[in-house]
FIVO-696921 format. One line per 2 residues: their letters; for each residue y, z, x of C-alpha. Coordinates in Angstrom, 1 decimal, padded with zeros to 4 digits. Last residue first. Example, Ala and Ser with C-alpha at 12.3 -4.5 7.8 and 13.67 -1.06 7.14 Angstrom:
<rs>
sa> -001.1:007.1:013.7 | -004.5:007.8:012.3
</rs>
This chain:
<rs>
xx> 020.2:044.3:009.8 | 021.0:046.6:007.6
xx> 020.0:050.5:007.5 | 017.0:051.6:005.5
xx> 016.7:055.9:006.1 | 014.1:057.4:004.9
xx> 014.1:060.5:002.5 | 011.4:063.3:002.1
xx> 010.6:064.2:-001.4 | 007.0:065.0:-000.2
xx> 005.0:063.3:-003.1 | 007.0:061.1:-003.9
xx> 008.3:060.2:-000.8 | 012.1:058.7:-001.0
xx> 013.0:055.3:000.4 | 017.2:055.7:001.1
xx> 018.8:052.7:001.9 | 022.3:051.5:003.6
xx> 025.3:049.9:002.9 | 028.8:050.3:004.2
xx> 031.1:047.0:002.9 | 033.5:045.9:005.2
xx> 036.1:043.2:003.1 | 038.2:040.7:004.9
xx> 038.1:037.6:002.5 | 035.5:038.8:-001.1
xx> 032.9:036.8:-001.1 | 030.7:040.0:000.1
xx> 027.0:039.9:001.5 | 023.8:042.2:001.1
xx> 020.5:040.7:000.9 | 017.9:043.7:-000.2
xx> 014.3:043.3:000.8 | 011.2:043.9:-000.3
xx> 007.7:045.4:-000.5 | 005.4:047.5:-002.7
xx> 007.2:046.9:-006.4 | 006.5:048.5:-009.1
xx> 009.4:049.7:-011.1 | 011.4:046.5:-010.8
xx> 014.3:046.2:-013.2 | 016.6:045.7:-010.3
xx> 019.0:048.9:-011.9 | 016.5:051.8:-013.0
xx> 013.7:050.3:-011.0 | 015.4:049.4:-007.4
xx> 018.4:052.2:-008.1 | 021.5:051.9:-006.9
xx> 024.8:053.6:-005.9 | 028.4:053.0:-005.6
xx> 031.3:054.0:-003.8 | 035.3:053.5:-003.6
xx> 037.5:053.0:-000.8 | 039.7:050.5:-003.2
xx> 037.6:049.5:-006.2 | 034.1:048.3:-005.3
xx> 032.9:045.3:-008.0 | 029.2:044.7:-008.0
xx> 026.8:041.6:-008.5 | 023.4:042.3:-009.1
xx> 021.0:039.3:-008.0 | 016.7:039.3:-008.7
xx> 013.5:038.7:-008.0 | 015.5:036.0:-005.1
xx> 012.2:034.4:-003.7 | 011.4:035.1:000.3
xx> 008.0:035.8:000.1 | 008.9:039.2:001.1
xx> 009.9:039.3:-002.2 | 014.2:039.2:-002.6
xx> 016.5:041.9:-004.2 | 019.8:040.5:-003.8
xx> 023.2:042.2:-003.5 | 027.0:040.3:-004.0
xx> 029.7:042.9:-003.5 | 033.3:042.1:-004.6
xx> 035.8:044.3:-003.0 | 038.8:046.4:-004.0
xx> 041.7:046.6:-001.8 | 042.2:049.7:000.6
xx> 039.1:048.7:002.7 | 035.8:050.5:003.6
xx> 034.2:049.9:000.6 | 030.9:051.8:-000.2
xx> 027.3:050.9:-000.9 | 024.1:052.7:-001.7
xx> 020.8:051.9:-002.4 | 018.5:054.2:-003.7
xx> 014.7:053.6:-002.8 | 011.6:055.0:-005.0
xx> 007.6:056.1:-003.2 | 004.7:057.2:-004.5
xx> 004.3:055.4:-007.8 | 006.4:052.6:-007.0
xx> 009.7:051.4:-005.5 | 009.7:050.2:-002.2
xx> 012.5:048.7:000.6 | 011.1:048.1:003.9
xx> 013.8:045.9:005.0 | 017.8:045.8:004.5
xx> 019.4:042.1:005.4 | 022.7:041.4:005.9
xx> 024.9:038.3:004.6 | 028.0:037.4:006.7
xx> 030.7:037.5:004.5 | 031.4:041.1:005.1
xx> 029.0:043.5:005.9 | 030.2:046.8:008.1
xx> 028.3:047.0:011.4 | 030.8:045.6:013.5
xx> 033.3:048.4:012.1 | 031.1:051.1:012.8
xx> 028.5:052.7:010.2 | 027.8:056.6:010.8
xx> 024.2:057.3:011.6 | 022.6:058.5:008.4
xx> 020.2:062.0:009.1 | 018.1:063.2:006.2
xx> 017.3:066.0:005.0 | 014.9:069.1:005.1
xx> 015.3:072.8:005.7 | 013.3:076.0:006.8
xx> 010.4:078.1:005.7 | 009.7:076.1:003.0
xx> 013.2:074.2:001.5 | 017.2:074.3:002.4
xx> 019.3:071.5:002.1 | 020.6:068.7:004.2
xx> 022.6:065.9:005.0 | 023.3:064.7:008.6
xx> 026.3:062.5:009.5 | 026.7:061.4:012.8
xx> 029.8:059.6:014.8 | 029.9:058.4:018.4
xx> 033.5:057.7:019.6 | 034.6:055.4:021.7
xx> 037.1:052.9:019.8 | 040.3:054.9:020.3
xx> 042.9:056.0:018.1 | 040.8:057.1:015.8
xx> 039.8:056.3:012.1 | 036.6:058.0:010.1
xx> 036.2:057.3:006.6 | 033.6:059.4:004.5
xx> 031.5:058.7:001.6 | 031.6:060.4:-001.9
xx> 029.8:064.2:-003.0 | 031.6:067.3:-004.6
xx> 031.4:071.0:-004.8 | 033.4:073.6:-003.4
xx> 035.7:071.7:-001.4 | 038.2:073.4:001.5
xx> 038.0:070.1:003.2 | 037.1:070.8:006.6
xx> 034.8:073.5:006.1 | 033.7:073.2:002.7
xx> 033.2:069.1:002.9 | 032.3:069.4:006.3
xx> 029.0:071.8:005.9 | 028.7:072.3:009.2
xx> 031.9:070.4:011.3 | 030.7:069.1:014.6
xx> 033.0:068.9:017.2 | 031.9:066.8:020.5
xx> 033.7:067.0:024.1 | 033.7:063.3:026.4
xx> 037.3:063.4:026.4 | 039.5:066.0:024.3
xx> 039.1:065.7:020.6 | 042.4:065.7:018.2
xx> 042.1:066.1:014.9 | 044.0:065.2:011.8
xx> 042.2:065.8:008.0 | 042.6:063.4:005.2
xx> 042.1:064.3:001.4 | 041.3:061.3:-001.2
xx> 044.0:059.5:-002.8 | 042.6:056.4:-001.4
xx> 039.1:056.8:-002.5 | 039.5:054.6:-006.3
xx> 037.2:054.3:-008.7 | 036.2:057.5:-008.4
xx> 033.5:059.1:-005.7 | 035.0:061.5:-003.3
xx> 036.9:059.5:-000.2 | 037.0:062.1:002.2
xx> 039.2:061.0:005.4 | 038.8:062.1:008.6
xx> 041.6:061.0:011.3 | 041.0:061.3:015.1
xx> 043.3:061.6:017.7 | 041.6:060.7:021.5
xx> 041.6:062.3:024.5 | 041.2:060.4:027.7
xx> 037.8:059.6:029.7 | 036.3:057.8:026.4
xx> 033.0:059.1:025.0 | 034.5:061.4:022.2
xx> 032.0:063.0:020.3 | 031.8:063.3:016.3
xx> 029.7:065.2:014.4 | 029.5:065.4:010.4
xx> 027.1:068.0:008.7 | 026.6:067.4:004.7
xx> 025.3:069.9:002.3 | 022.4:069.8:-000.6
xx> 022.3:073.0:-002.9 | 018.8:072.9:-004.8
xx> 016.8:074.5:-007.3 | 018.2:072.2:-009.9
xx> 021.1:070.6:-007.9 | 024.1:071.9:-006.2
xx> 026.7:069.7:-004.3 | 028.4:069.2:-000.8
xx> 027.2:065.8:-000.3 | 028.0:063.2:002.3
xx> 027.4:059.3:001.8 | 028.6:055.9:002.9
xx> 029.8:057.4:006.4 | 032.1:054.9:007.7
xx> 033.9:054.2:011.1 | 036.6:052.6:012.3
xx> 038.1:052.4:015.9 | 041.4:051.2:017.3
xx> 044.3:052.9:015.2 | 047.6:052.9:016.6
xx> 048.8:056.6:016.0 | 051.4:058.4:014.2
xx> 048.4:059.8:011.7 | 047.3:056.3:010.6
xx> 046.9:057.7:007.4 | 047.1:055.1:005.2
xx> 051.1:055.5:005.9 | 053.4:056.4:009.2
xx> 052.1:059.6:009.6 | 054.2:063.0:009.2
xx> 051.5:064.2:006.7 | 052.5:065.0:002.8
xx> 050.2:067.2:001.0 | 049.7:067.6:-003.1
xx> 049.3:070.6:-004.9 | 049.5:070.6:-008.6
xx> 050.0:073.5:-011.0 | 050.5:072.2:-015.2
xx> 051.2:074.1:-017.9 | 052.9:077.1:-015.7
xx> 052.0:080.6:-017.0 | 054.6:083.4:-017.5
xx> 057.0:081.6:-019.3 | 055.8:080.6:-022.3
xx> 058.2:078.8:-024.8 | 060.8:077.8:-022.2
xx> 058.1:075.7:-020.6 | 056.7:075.3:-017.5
xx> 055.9:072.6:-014.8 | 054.7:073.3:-011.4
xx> 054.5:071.3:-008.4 | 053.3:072.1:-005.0
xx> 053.6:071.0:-001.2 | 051.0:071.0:001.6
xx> 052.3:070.6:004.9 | 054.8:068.1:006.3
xx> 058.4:068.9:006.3 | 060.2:066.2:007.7
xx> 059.9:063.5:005.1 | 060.9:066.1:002.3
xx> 064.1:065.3:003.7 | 064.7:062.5:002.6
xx> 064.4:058.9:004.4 | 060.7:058.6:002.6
xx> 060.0:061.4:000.2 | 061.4:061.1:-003.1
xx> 060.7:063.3:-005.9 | 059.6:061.8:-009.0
xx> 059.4:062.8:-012.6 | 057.0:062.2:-014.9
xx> 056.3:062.9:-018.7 | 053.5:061.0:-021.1
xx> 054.0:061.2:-025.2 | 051.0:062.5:-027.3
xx> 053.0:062.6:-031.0 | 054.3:065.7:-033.0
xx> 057.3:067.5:-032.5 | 059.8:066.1:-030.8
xx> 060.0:067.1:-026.7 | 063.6:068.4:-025.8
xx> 064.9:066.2:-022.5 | 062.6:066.9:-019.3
xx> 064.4:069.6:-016.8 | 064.6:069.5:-013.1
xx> 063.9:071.5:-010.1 | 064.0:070.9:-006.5
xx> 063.1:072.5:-002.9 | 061.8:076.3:-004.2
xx> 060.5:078.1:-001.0 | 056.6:078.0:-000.3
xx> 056.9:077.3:003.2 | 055.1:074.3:002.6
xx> 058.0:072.8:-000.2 | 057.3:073.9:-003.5
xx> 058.8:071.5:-006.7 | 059.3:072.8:-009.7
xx> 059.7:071.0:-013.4 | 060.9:072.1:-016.7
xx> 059.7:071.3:-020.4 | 061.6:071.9:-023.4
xx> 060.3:072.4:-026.5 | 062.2:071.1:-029.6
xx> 059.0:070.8:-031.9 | 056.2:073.0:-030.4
xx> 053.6:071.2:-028.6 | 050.2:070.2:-029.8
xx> 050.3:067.0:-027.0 | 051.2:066.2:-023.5
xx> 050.5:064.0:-021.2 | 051.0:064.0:-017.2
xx> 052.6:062.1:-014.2 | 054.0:063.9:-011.2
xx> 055.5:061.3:-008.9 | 055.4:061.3:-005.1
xx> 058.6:058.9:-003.3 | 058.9:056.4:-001.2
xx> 055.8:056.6:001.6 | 056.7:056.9:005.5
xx> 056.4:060.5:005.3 | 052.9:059.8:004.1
xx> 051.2:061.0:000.8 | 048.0:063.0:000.1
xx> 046.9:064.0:-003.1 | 046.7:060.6:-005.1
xx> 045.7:059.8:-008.8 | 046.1:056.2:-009.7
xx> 048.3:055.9:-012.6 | 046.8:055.0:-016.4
xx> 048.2:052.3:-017.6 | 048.8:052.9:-019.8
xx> 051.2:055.9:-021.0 | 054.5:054.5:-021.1
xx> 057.6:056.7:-019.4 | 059.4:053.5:-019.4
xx> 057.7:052.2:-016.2 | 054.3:052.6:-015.8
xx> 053.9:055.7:-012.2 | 053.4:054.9:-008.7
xx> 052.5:057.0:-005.9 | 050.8:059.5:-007.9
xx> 050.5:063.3:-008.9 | 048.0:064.3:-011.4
xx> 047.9:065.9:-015.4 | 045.7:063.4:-016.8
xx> 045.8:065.7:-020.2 | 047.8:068.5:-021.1
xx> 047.0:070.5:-024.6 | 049.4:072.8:-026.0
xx> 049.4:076.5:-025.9 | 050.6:078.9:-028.2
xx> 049.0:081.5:-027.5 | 046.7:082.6:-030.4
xx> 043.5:081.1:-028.5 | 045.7:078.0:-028.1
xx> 043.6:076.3:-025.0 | 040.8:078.4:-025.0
xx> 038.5:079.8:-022.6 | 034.9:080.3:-023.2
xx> 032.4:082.2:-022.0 | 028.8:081.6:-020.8
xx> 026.9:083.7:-018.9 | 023.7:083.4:-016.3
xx> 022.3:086.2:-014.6 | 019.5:087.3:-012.4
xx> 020.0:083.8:-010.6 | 017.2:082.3:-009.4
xx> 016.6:080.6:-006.6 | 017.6:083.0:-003.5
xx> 015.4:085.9:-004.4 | 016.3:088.9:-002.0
xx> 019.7:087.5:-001.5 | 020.9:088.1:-004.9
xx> 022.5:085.5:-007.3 | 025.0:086.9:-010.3
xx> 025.8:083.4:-012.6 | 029.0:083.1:-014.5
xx> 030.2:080.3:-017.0 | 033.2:077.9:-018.2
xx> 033.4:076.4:-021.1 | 036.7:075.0:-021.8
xx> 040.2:075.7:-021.0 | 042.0:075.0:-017.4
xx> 045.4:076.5:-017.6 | 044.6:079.9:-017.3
xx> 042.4:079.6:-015.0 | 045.2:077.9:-012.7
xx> 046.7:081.6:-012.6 | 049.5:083.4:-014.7
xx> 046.9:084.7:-017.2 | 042.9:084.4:-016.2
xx> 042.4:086.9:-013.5 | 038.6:086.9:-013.2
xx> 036.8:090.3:-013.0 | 033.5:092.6:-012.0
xx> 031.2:095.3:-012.9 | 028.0:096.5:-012.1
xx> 026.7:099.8:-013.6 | 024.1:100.7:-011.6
xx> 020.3:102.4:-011.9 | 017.9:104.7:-009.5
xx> 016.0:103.9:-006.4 | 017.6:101.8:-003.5
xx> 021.0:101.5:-003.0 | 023.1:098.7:-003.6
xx> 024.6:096.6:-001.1 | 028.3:096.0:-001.4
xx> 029.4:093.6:-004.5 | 030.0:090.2:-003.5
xx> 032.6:087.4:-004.6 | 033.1:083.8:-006.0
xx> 035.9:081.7:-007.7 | 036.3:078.3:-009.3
xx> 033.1:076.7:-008.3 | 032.9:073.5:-009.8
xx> 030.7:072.4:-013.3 | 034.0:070.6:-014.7
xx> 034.0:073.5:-016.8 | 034.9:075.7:-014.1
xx> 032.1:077.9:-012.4 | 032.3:081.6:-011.2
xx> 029.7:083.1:-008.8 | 028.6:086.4:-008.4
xx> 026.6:088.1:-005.7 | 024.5:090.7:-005.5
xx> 023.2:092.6:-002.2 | 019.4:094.2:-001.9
xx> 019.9:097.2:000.3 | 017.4:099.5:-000.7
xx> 015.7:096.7:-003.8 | 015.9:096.8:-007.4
xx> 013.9:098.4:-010.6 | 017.8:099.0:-012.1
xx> 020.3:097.0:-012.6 | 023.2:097.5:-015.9
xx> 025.6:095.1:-016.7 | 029.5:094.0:-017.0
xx> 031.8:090.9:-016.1 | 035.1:090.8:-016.8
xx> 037.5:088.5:-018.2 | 041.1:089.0:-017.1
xx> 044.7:089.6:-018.4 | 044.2:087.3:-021.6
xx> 046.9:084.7:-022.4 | 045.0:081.8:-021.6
xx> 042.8:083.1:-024.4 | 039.4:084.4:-024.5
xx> 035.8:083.9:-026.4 | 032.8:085.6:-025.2
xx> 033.6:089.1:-026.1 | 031.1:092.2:-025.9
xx> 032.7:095.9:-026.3 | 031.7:097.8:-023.2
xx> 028.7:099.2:-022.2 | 029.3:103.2:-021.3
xx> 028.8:103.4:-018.2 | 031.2:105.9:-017.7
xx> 034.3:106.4:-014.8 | 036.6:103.5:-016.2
xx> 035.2:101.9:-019.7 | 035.5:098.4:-019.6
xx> 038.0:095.7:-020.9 | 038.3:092.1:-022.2
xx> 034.8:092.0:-022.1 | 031.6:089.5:-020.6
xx> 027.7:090.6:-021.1 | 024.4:092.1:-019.5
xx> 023.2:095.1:-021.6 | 020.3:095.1:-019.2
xx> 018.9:093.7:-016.3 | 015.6:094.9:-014.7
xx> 014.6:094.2:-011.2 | 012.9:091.1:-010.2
xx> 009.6:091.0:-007.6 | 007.1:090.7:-010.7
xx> 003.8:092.1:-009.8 | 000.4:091.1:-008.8
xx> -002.5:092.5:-007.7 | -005.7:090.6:-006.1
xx> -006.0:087.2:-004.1 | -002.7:086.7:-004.4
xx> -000.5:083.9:-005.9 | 003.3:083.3:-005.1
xx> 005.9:081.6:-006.3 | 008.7:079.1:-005.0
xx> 011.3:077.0:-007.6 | 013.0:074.0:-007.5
xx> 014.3:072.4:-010.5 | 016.7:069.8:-011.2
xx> 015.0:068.1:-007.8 | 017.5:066.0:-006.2
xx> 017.0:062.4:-004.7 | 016.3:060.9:-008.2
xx> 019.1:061.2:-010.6 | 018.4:059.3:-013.5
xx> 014.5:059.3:-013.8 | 014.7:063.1:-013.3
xx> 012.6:065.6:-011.1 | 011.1:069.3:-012.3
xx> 009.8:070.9:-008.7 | 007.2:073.7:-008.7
xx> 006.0:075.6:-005.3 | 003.4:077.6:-004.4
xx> 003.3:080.0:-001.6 | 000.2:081.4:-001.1
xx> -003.7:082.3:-002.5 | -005.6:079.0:-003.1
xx> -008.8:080.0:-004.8 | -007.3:081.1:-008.1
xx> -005.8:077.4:-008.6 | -009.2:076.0:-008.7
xx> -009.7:077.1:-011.9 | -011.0:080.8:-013.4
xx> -007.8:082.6:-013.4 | -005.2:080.1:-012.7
xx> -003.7:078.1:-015.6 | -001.0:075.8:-015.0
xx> 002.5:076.0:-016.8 | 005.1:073.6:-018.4
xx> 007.8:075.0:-020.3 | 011.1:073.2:-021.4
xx> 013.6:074.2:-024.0 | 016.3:072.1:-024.8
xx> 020.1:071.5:-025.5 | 022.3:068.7:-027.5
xx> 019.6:067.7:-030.3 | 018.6:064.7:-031.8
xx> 021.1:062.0:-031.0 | 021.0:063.4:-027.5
xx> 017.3:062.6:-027.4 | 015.3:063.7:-024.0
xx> 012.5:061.6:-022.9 | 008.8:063.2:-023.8
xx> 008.0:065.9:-021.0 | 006.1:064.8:-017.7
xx> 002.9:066.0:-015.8 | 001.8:066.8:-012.0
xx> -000.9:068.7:-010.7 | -002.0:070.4:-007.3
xx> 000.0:067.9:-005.2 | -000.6:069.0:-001.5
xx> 001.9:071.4:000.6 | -001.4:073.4:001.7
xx> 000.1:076.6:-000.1 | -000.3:074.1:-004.3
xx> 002.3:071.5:-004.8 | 003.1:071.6:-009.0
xx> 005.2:068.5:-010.0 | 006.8:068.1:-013.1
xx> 008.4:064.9:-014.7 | 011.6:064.5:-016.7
xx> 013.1:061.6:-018.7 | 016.5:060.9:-019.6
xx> 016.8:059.0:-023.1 | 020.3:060.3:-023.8
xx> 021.7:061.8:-020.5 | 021.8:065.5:-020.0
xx> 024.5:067.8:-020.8 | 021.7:070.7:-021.6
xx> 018.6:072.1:-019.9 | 016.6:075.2:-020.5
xx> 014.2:076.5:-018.2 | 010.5:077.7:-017.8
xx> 007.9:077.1:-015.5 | 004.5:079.1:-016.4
xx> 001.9:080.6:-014.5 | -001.5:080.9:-015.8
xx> -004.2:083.5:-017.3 | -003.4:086.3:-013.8
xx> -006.7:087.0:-012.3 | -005.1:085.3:-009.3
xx> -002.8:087.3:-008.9 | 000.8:086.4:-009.7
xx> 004.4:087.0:-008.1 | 007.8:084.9:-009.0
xx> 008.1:086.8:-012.3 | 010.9:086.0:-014.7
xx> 010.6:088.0:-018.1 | 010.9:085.2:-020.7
xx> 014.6:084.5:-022.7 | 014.1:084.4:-026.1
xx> 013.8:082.5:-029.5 | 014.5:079.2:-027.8
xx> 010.6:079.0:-026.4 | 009.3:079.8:-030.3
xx> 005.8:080.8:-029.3 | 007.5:083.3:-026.6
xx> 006.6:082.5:-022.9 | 003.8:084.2:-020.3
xx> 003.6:085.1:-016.9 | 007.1:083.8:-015.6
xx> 008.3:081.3:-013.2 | 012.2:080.8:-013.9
xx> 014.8:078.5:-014.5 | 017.5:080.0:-017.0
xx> 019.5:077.9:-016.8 | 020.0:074.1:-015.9
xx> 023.3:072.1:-017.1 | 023.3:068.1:-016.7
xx> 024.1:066.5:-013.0 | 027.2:064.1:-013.5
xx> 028.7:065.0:-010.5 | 031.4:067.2:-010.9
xx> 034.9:065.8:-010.4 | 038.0:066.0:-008.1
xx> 041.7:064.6:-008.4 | 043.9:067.4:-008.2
xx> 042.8:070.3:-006.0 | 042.8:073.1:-008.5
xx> 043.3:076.3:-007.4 | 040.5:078.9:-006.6
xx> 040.3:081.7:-008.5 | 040.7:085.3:-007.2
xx> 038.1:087.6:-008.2 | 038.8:091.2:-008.8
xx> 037.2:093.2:-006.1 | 035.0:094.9:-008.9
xx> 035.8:095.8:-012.2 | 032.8:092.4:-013.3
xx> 025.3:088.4:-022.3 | 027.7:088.4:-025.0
xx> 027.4:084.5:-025.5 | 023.8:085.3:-025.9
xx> 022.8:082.1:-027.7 | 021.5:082.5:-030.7
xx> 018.9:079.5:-030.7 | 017.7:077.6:-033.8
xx> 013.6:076.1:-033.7 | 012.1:072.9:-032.8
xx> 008.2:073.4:-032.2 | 007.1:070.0:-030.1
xx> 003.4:069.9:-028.3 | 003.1:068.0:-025.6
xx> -000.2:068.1:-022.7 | -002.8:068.2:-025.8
xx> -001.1:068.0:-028.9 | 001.4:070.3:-030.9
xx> 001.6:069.7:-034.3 | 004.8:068.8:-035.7
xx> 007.3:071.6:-036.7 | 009.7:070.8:-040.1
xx> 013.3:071.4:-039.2 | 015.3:074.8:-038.1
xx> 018.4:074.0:-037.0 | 019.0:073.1:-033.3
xx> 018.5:074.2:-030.1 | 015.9:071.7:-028.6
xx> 012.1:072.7:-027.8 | 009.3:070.8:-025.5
xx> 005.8:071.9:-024.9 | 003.6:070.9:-021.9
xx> 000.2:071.9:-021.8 | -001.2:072.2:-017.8
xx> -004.5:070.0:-017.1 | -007.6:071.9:-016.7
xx> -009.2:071.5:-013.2 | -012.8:070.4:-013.5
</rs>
């Protein structure tokens, strides 16, 4: 009889009293020193700010590892990773620490054994954020003796969430032998982030996880050894909005011997500067792709000693409140017309100096100063809200498309602008129309350029032209706020009967490092044939799913539409997900119905302006066991196209399905 895996559970937090740990969960709370101390390289250069973009709401995941063994306090330490095990070997164990998730999320585990069939699967008590704010998680299954030692392969171990269910958290290979063993990671050591390091010595340098806006970098610093000839590092550094704000790679290290790695992150008198928070770096290697042999946190702060003040809902716009009034709250938009009147830079300000005065500049393409312009002297104290508008339409920022920029500064700091925003302004005649008559819509309701657990799902987008002339093409990304209009737009023209496909469109396109939202597609002729595919990596080679690109016919309106096959039980979930198509916002009416044909239940949904939303049947229907049905999909709202489709995903397999109406 196989024995089932124990489960134990730990949160960073002050000690408190342990309760005894039972048979699959056992809980042993206990305090966590983080090592905040735990690079000079190329020199990293950041990548600015887009405006308007978000993470998705995925919590935090480090450490993830398979390892032989974990400490009796899991938050006391980190465990050795080892992604190799023989089959004498006690057990292997999953460990990983999660934070920013949602109160009351709950996580499951799933261990797939070389044939690809479910060896075991378990789940942790729901997480508490009124308890604690981080966790530690092991699961393992024992393997000398079981079953477990008689399946020599590639095993794999996936942690999933009841919030977020198309994307494992976790993700992770190993590997049992019949005999031997061994680890497959090098050794890290004296691993941290500095204001400095020695030149010519490897000497470690002073450790320093806290810096200001005003510090020249922060760099990266440790010691490898116990690696592979020709292994190649990378490092990756994230925002604290979770995106990737800069990234580089270290030539290939030699084999035998041990490194001092260094590397660096301008922070004064660049856009890092001006985004404080947590932010964090992670060093990857492309001998073992899902783990990182590093994960740091550091912080940058907003004073710090320098004097900064806080900016908040710092965007540019088409409209601004009148009277300099803070509600409400603009729309933010990136992309303007020539045709449109005017782009305003809207922001709010607070922890200023009393009498400081605040100056604006405007870039044109070329990168040339076009305007300036001063706010009166701020008073001290108080959150007030500064714009300032420069006009487009009849001007001559009307004939110099390209991508502009605004910075503001202050005669208190000089060197380092409080807020850097680019924007871009297209010599269409507004909605992007691109100087061209459009004849053809069509919708992609989802794409995906976003990492999660052991996971980094991308989006492909091809379109052909089937007309016998050439035909001008606008592709809009409409992320996933409230509202898609301010969302970036690329112009492209494809000659008759060719196809361009775009891998990975929201990097290649777009210029994103991490986001997810549907996409519009206009043209100035109705033949075209439009694919999305979404993807990620997994086994020996990928997995996804492939959504044909809604047309204008086959956007719901008024006209109910019907989605079949829809299931949600112990082996199988479905996701609905909708998207407006239209520049007003949209009322959406869906029913789940039996295949008896009785309404189980109605969910009625408001879509701001090219905006998105998505469902589950148990987390949002209420109906967590459920074989067969159907969603009924209509709008009352006059003239709206609503993209719908549905995603069934395997259970067992994690392989999607696609539902499209009917």
């Amino acid at each position: 009889m196989r024995k089932p895996p124990i489960f134990a559970l730990l949160a960073f937090l002050a000690v408190v009293p342990c309760l005894a740990a039972g048979q699959d969960i056992g809980y042993d709370p206990c305090p966590f020193d983080a090592d905040g101390t735990s690079a000079d390289g190329s020199g990293d250069a950041a990548v600015a700010p887009d405006g308007a973009g978000s993470a998705l709401s995925f919590p935090t995941i480090t450490y993830q590892r398979t390892t032989k063994s974990v400490p009796s306090s899991l938050c006391a330490s980190v465990p050795t990773a080892v992604s190799s095990f023989a089959s004498t070997d006690a057990a292997a164990y999953l460990y990983f620490r999660i934070s920013g998730f949602q109160n009351g999320e709950g996580l499951s585990v799933i261990w797939w054994d070389p044939s690809g069939e479910i060896y075991h699967r378990g789940s942790w008590a729901p997480l508490s954020t009124a308890q604690y704010t981080s966790y530690c998680l092991e699961a393992h299954i024992s393997i000398a003796g079981t079953s477990a030692a008689t399946k020599p392969g590639t095993w794999r171990v996936q942690v999933f969430s009841d919030k977020i269910f198309d994307v494992p958290y976790v993700d992770l290979t190993f590997t049992v032998s019949s005999s031997g063993g061994g680890t497959g990671f090098p050794t890290i050591t004296n691993a941290r982030t500095a204001k400095s390091i020695p030149e010519g010595t490897c000497t470690p340098p002073t450790p320093v996880s806290t810096f200001a806006p005003t510090d020249e970098r922060v760099y990266l610093w440790f010691v490898i050894s116990g690696h592979a000839n020709g292994e190649t590092l990378t490092r990756v550094w994230y925002a604290p909005d979770g995106s990737i704000a800069a990234s580089g790679s270290w030539d290939p290290l030699p084999g035998g011997g041990s490194y001092c790695v260094p590397a660096s992150l301008r922070i004064a008198g660049t856009s890092v500067a001006t985004t404080p928070g947590a932010w964090r770096v992670r060093v990857f290697s492309d001998k073992i792709l899902d783990v990182p042999y590093l994960d740091l946190p550091f912080t940058i702060s907003s004073g710090g000693g320098s004097g900064f003040p806080t900016i908040t809902n710092a965007r540019t716009a088409k409209s601004v409140p009148a009277n300099q009034a803070c509600t409400p709250l603009p729309t933010a938009t990136s992309s303007f017309s020539s045709t449109d009147a005017s782009v305003y830079l809207w922001f709010q300000i607070s922890g200023h100096a009393d009498g400081e005065r605040l100056s604006r500049v405007w870039y044109s393409p070329d990168g040339k100063v076009h305007a300036t312009g001063q706010w009166d002297p701020l008073p001290a104290g108080g959150a007030p809200c500064k714009w300032a508008a420069l006009d487009i339409a009849g001007k001559s920022p009307a004939s110099k498309p390209g991508t502009w920029r605004v910075q503001v500064f202050s005669d208190r700091i000089f060197d380092v602008p409080y807020v850097d925003k680019t924007f871009t302004i297209t010599s269409g005649g507004g909605g992007g129309g691109g100087g061209f008559t459009v004849a053809g819509t069509w919708l992609l309701t989802s794409s995906a350029r976003v990492q999660g657990g052991g996971a980094f799902w991308k989006t492909d987008l091809s379109i052909r032209n089937k007309g016998a002339s050439s035909a001008s093409v606008i592709v809009k990304f409409l992320g996933h706020s409230a509202d898609g209009r301010g969302g970036p737009e690329r112009s492209v023209s494809i000659p008759a009967g060719q196809t361009v496909t775009w891998r990975d469109v929201l990097s290649s396109l777009f210029g994103l490092s991490s986001d997810y939202g549907p996409i519009l597609v206009r043209a100035s002729t109705a033949n075209l044939a439009v694919l999305g595919q979404t993807w990620t990596a997994g086994g020996a080679g990928t997995f996804g799913q492939s959504v044909p690109v809604l047309s204008t016919d086959e956007l719901i309106g008024s006209t109910p539409k019907s989605i079949l096959g829809v299931r949600q039980d112990t082996f199988f979930r479905t996701n609905l997900m909708l998207a407006n198509a239209t520049e007003s916002s949209a009322a959406v009416t869906v029913q789940l119905v039996s295949t008896a044909g009785a309404v189980l239940k109605t969910v009625n949904v408001s879509l701001g302006p090219l905006s998105r939303a998505q469902y589950n049947v148990g987390a949002d229907f209420g109906y967590p066991n459920l074989s067969d049905a159907v969603f009924v999909i209509s709008s009352p709202t006059s003239g709206a196209r609503i993209g719908a489709y549905a995603s069934v995903i395997d259970a067992g397999t994690a392989d999607p399905r696609t539902l499209l109406p009917r």
